[in-house]
LUMNUPA-541020 format. One line per field, with one value per residue: residue number from 1; residue in three letters; chain; y, z, x of N, C-alpha, C, O in turn. Coordinates in nm, 3 decimals. Atoms other than C-alpha are relative to their C-alpha. Example, Ala and Ser with C-alpha at 12.3 -4.5 7.8 and 13.67 -1.06 7.14 Angstrom:
2
n [1/2]
res [ALA/SER]
chain [A/A]
n.py [-0.119/-0.119]
n.pz [0.000/-0.006]
n.px [0.089/-0.082]
ca.py [-0.450/-0.106]
ca.pz [0.780/0.714]
ca.px [1.230/1.367]
c.py [0.120/0.109]
c.pz [0.000/0.073]
c.px [0.090/-0.077]
o.py [0.118/0.220]
o.pz [0.066/0.090]
o.px [0.194/-0.026]
***
This chain:
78
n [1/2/3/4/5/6/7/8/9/10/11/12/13/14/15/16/17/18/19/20/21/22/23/24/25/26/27/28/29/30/31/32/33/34/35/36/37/38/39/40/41/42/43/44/45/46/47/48/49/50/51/52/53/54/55/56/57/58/59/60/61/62/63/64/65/66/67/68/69/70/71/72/73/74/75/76/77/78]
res [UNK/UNK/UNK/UNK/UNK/UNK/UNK/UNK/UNK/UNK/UNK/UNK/UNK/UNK/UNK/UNK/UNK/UNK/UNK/UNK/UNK/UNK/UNK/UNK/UNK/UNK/UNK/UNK/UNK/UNK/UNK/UNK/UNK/UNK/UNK/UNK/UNK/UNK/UNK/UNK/UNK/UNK/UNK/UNK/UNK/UNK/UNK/UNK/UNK/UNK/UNK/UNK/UNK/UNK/UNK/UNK/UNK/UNK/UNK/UNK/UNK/UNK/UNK/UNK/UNK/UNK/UNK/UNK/UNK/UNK/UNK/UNK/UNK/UNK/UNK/UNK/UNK/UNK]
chain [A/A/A/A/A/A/A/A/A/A/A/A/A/A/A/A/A/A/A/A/A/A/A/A/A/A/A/A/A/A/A/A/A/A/A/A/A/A/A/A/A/A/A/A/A/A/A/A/A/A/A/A/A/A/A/A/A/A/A/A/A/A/A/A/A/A/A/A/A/A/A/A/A/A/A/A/A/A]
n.py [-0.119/-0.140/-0.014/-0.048/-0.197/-0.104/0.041/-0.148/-0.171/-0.113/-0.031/-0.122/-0.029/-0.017/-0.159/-0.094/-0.009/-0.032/-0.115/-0.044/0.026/-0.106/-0.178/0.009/0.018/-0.134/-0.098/-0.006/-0.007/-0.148/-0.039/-0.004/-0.109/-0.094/0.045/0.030/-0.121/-0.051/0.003/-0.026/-0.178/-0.029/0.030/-0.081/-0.184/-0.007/-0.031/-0.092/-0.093/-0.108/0.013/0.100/-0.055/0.135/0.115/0.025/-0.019/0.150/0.143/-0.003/0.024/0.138/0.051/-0.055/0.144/0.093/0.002/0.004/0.100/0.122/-0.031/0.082/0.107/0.028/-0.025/0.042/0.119/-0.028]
n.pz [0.000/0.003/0.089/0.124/-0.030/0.053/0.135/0.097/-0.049/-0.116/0.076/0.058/0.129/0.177/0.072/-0.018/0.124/0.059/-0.048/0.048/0.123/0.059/0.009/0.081/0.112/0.002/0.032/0.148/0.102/-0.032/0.078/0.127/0.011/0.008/0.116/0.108/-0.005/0.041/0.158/0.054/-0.043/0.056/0.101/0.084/0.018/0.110/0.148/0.048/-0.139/-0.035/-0.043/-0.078/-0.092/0.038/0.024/-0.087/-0.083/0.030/-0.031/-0.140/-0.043/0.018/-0.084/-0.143/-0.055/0.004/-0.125/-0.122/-0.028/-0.003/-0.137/-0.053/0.036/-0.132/-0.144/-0.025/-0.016/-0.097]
n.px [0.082/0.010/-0.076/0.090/0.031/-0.155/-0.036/0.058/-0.057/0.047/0.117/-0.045/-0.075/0.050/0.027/-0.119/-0.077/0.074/0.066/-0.153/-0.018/0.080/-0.078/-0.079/0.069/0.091/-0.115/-0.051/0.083/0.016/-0.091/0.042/0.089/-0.096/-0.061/0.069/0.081/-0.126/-0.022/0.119/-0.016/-0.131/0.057/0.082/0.049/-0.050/0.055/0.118/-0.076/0.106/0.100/-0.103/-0.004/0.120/-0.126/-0.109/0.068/0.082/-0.087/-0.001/0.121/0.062/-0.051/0.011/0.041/-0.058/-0.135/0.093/0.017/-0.080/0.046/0.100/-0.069/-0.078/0.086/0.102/0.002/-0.093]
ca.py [0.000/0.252/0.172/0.256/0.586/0.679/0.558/0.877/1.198/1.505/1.650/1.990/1.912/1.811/2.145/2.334/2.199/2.196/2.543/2.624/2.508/2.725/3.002/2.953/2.874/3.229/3.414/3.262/3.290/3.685/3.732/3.577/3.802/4.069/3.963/3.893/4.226/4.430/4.256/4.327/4.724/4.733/4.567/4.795/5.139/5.007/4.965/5.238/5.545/5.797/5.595/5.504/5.735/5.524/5.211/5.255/5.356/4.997/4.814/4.950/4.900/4.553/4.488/4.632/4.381/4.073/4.174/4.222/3.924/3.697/3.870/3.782/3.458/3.440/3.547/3.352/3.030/3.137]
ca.pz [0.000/0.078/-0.220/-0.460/-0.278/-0.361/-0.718/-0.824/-0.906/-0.713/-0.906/-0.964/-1.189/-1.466/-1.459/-1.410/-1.714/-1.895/-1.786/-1.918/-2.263/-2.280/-2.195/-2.434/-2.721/-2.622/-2.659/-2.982/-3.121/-3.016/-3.137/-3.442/-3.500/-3.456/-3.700/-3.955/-3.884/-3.914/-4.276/-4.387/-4.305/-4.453/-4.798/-4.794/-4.744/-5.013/-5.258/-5.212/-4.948/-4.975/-4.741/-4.487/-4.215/-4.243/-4.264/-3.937/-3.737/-3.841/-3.790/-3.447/-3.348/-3.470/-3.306/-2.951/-2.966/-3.056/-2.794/-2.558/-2.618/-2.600/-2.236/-2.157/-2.258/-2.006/-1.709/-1.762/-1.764/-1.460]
ca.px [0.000/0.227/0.444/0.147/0.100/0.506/0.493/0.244/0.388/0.261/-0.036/0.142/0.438/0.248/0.060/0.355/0.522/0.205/0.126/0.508/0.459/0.134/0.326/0.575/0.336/0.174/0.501/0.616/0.285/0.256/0.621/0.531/0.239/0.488/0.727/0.469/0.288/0.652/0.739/0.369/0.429/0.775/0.632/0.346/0.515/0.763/0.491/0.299/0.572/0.301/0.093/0.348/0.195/-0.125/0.080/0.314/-0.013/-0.215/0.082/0.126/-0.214/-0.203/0.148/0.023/-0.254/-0.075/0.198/-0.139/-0.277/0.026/0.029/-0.280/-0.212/0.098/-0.105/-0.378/-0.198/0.032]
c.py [0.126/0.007/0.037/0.175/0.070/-0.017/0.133/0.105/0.062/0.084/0.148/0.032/-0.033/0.105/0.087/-0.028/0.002/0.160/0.109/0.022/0.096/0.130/0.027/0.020/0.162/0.126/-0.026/0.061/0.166/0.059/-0.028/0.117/0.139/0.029/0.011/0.141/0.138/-0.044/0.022/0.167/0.042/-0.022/0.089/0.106/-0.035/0.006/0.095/0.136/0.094/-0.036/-0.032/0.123/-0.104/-0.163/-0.018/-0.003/-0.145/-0.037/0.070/-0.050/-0.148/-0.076/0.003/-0.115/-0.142/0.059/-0.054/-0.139/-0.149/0.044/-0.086/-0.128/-0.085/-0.040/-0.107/-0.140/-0.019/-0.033]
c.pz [0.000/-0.129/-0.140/0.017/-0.042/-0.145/-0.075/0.030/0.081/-0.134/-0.068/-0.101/-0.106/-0.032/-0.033/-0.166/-0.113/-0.037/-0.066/-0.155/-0.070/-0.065/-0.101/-0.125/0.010/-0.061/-0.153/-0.071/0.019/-0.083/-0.152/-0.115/0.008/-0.086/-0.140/-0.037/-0.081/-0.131/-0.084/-0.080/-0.112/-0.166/-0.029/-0.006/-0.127/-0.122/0.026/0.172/0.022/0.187/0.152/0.178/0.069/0.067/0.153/0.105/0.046/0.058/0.152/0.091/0.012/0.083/0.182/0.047/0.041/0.111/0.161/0.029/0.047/0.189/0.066/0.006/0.086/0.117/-0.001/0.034/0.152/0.146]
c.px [0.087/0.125/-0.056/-0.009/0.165/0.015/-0.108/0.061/-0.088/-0.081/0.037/0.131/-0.018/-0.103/0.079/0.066/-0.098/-0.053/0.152/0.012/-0.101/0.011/0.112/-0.038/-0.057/0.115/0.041/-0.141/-0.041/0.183/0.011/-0.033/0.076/0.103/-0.092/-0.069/0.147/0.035/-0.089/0.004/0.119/-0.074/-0.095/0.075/0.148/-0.072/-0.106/0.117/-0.062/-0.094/0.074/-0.061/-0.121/0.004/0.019/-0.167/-0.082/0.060/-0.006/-0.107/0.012/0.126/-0.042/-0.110/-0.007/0.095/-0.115/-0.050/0.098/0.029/-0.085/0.015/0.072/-0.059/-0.073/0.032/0.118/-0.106]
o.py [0.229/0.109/0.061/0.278/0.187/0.046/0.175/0.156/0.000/0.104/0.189/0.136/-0.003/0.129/0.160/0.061/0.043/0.195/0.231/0.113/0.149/0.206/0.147/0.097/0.215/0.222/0.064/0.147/0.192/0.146/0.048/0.175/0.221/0.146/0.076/0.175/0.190/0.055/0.025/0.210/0.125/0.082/0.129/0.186/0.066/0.060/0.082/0.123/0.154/0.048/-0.113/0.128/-0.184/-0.215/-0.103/-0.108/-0.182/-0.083/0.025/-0.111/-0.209/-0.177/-0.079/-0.189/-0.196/-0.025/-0.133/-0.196/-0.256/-0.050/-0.188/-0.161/-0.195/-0.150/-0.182/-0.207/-0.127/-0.020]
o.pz [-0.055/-0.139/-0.243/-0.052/-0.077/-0.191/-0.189/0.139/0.152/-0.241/-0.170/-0.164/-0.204/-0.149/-0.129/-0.249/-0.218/-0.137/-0.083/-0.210/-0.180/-0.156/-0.116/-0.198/-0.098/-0.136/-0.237/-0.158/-0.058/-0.171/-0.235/-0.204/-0.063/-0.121/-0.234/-0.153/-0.192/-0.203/-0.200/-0.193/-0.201/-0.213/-0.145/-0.088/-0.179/-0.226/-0.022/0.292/0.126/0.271/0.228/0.273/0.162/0.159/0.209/0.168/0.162/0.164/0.214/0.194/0.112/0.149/0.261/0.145/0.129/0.199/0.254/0.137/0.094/0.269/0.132/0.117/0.129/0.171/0.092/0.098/0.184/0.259]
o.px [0.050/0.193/0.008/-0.010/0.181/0.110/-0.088/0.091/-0.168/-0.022/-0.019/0.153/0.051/-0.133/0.055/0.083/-0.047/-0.115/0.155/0.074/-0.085/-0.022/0.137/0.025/-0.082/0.097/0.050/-0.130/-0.133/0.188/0.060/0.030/0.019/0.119/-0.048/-0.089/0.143/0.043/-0.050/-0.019/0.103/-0.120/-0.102/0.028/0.193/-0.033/-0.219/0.095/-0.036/-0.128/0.020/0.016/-0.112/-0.060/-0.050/-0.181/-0.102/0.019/-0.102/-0.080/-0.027/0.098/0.005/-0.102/-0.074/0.077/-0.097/-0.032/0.060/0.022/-0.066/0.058/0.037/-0.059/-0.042/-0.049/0.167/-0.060]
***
């Protein structure tokens, strides 16, 4: 009996490393989104430099949320 009770892990390091990988997946996938958003921007105000005020403002917007959400993200699985 009490060699069944030492043979299970402890119920919190497979959240922990579960809860690790989340967080990980949240960051790449927000730095991604950041990346992808930044070569989008660059490409447009090369084909079209008139518009590039336009342009930088979107992309910011759209990086600030992807940064936000990959946040959220963090937290939530913390």
């Amino acid at each position: 009996m009490a060699q069944a009770a030492a043979s299970h892990a402890e119920p919190g390091v497979a959240t922990g490393i579960s809860g690790n990988i989340v967080g990980a997946l949240a960051g790449f996938g927000a730095a991604l989104a950041v990346g992808l958003i930044g070569s989008k921007a660059a490409e447009a105000v090369g084909r079209n430099p008139g518009a590039f005020g336009n342009i930088l403002t979107l992309s910011i917007i759209g990086m600030a949320l992807a940064e936000g959400l990959g946040i959220i993200a963090f937290f939530a699985v913390k």
